[in-house]
C-alpha positions in Angstrom: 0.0 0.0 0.0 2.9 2.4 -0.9 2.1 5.9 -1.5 -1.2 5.8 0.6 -1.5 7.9 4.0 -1.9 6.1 7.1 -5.7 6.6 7.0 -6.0 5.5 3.9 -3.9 2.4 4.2 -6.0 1.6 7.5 -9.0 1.9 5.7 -8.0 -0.1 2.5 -7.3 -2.7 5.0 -10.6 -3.1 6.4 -11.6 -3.3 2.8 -9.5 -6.3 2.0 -11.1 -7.6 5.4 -14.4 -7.4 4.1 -15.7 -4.6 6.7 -19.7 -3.2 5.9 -18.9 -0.6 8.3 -18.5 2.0 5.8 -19.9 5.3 5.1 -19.6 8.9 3.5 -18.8 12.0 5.0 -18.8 16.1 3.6 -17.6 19.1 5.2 -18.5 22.5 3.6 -15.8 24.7 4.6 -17.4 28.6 3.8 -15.1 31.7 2.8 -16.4 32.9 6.1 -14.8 30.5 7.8 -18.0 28.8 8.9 -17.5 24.6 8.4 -20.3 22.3 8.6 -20.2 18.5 8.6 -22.7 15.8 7.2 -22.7 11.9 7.0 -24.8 9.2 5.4 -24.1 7.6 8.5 -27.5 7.1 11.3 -24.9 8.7 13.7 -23.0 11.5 14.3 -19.0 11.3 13.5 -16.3 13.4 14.5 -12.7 13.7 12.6 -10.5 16.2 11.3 -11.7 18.8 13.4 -15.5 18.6 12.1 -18.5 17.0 13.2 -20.7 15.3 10.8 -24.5 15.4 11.9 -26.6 12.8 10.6 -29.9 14.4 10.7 -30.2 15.5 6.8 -28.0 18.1 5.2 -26.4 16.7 2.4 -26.0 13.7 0.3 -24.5 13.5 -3.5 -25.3 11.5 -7.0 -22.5 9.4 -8.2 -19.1 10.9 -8.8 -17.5 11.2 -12.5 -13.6 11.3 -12.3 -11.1 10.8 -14.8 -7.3 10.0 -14.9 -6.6 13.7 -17.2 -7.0 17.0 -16.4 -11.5 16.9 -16.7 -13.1 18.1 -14.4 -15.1 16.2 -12.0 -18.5 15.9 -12.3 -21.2 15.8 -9.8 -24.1 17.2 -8.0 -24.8 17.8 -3.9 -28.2 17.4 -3.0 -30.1 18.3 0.3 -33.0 19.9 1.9 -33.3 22.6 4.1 -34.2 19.9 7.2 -30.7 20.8 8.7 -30.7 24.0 11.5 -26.8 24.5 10.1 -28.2 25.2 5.9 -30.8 28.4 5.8 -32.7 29.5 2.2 -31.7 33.3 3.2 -27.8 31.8 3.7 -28.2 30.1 0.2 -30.1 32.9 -1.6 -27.4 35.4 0.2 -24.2 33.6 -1.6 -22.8 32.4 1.6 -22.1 28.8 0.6 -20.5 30.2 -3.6 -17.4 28.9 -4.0 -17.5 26.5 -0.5 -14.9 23.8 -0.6 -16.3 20.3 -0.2 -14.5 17.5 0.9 -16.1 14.0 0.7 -14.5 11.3 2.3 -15.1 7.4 2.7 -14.6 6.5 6.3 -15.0 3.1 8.6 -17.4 4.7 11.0 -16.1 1.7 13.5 -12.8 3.6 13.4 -13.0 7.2 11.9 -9.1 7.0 11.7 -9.3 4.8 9.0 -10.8 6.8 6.2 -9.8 8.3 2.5 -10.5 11.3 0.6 -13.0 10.7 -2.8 -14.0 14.2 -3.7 -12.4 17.6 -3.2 -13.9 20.8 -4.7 -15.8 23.6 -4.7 -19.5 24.3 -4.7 -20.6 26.1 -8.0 -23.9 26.9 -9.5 -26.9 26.1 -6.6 -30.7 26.5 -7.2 -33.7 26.0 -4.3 -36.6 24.5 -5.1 -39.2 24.5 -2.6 -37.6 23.1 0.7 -34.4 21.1 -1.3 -31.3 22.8 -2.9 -29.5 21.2 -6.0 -25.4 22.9 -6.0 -22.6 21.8 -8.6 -19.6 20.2 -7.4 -16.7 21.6 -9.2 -13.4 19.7 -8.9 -9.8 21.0 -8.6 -8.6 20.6 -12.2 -11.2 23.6 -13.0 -8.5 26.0 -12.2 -6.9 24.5 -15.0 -8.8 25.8 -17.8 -8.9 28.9 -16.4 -7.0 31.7 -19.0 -3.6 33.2 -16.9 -0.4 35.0 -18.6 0.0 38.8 -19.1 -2.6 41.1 -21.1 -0.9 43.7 -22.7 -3.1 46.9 -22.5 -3.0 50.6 -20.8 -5.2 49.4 -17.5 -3.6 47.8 -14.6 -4.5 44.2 -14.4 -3.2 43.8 -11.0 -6.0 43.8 -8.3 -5.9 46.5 -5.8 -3.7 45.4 -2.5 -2.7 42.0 -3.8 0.5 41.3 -3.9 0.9 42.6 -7.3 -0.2 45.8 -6.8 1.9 46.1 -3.5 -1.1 48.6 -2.0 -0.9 48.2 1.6 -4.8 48.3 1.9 -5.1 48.9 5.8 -3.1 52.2 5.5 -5.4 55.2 6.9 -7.6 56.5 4.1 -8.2 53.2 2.2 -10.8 51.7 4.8 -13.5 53.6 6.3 -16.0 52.3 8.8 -19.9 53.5 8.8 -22.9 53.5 9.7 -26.0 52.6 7.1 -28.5 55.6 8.0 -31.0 53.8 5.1 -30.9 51.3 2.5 -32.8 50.6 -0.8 -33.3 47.6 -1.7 -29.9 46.7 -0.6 -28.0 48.0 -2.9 -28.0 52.0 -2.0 -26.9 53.1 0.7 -27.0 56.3 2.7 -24.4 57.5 5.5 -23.8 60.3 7.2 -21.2 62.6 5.4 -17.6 61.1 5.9 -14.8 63.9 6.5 -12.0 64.1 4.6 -12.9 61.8 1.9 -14.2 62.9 -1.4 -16.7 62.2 -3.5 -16.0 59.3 -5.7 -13.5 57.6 -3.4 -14.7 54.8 -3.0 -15.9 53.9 -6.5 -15.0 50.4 -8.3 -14.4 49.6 -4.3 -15.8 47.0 -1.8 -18.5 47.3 1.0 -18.0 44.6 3.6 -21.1 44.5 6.1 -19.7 43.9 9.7 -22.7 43.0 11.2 -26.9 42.4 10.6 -28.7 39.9 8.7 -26.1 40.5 6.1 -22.8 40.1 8.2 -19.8 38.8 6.3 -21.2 39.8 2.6 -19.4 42.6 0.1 -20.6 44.3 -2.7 -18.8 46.2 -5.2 -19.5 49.7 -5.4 -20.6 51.5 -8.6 -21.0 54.9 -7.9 -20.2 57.3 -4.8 -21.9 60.4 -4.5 -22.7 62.9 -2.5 -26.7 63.7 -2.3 -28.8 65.7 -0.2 -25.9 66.1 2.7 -25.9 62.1 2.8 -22.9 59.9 1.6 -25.0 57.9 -1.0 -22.9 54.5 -2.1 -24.3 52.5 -5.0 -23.7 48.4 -5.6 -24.1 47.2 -8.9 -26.4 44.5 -7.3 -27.8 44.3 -4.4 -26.4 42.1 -1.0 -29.0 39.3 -1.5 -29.9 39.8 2.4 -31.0 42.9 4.2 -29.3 45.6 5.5 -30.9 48.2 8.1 -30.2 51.0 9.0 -27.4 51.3 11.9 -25.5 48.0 10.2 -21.9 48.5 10.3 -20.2 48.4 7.2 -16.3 49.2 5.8 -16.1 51.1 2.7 -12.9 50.5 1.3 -11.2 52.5 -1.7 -11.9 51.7 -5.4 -9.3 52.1 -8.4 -10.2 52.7 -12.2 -6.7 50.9 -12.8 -5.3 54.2 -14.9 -1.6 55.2 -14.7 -2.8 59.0 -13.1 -5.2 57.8 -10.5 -2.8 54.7 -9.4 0.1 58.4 -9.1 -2.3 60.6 -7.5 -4.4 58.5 -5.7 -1.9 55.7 -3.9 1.1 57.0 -5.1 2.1 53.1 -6.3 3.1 54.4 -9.2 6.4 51.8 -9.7 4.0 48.7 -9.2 1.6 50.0 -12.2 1.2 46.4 -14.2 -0.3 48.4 -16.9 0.9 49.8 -20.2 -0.2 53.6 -20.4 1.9 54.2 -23.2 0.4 51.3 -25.3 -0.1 52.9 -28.7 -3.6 52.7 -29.4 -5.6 50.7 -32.2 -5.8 54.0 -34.7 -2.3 54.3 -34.5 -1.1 51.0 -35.5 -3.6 51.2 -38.5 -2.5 54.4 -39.9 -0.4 54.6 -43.3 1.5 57.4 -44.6 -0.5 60.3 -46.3 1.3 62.8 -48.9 0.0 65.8 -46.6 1.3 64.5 -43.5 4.3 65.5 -41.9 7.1 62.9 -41.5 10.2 63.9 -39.8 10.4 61.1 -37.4 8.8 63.0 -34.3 5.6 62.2 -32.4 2.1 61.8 -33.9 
């Protein structure tokens, strides 16, 4: 059994022994840190940290792997019978982009036990009181398009390690309090000294408490209205926000050369080309009344 881990080995063992006492296990680990546990199993089991409840949650059709790079192929299916999986925390995004783990484990001897599935939840749809989510496996980042684009915009992402932007810096995160919100995606504040109008545009709002704790939105526009600071999402949070929520505006960037100067003065780290020549100029030809000395155009 060379190459296996010790729980796996264990576990294959009990296999060759001709063991029945086998059954499945998930965790669903959220980005907001929030890890829940389910088995097929009529009991609870504990390993790695998680529990698994027994009492619904999630079960899964049969999976589709391959020896290349495709991607697995599968489907988790549940109900909402579980106090840990909510509709409002499925409709709000909470579980997009969970990583799922499925394991095959001797529920005899939870130490013997061996990873079938790890992946991320995609695509999930509710219909009536059961949910239907894609399971996406790890070669998906595969076919995902990387390299350099060559164009005038940064294509660095503000604050990563790229852009170098140290984002908790004063000025580039402001806390505030919602004085009203429409429909969840406007939002009014009280006016915010020092910061002007537009700062925070093409930036994040992270909501720091209230039914829609631990969701962002991206910001489209950042105005000043009526003596309020008025702070648009291009959609809305997908769960309510009330007035006297905390939330964190942080700082937006329209990835050009002068605002990445002005604005965060990160002008070394630009991973843009401002000085790409543009489409016009690369299909011009020479005319007989042009000038052609060799200087700029």
């Amino acid at each position: 059994m060379s190459g296996l881990s010790a729980e796996a080995a264990a576990l294959q063992a009990a296999l060759e022994a001709g063991v029945t006492t086998i059954a499945r296990a998930w965790s669903v680990a959220r980005r907001d840190g929030v890890v829940l546990g389910f088995t097929d199993h009529d009991a609870a089991l504990s390993f790695a940290g998680v529990r698994f409840a027994a009492d619904g949650g999630m079960t899964a059709q049969a999976l589709q792997a391959g020896n290349g790079l495709a991607v697995d192929n599968s489907e988790a299916l549940g109900v909402l019978s579980h106090d840990a999986i909510r509709a409002e925390d499925l409709r709000a995004g909470r579980y997009d982009g969970a990583e799922v783990t499925l394991w095959e484990v001797n529920w005899a001897d939870p130490a013997a036990r061996r990873i079938l599935f790890r992946g991320t939840l995609g695509e999930i749809t509710e219909a009536g009181a059961a949910f239907r989510a894609e399971l996406r496996g790890t070669a998906e980042a595969l076919g995902q398009p990387v390299g350099r684009v060559f164009q005038r915009d940064c294509a660095a992402v503000l604050g990563d390690a790229a852009c170098g932007v140290d984002m908790g810096a004063p000025g580039y995160r402001v806390e505030a309090v919602v004085a009203a919100a429409e429909e969840d995606r406007v939002l009014r504040f009280a006016p915010v000294a020092g910061v002007a109008a537009g700062w925070f545009t093409r930036g994040r709002v992270e909501v720091l408490d209230g039914a829609a704790a631990g969701l962002s939105g991206h910001v489209k526009a950042d105005r000043i209205a009526g003596g309020d600071r008025v702070v648009e999402l291009w959609q809305g949070l997908r769960a309510a926000v009330a007035a006297g929520d905390r939330v964190r505006l942080v700082a937006g960037c329209d990835k050009r050369a002068a605002t990445c100067k002005a604005k965060f003065q990160n002008f070394s780290n630009f991973r843009g080309f401002p000085h790409l020549p543009s489409e016009d100029w690369l299909m011009s030809y020479p005319a007989a009344g042009g000038v052609h000395d060799g200087g700029a155009l």
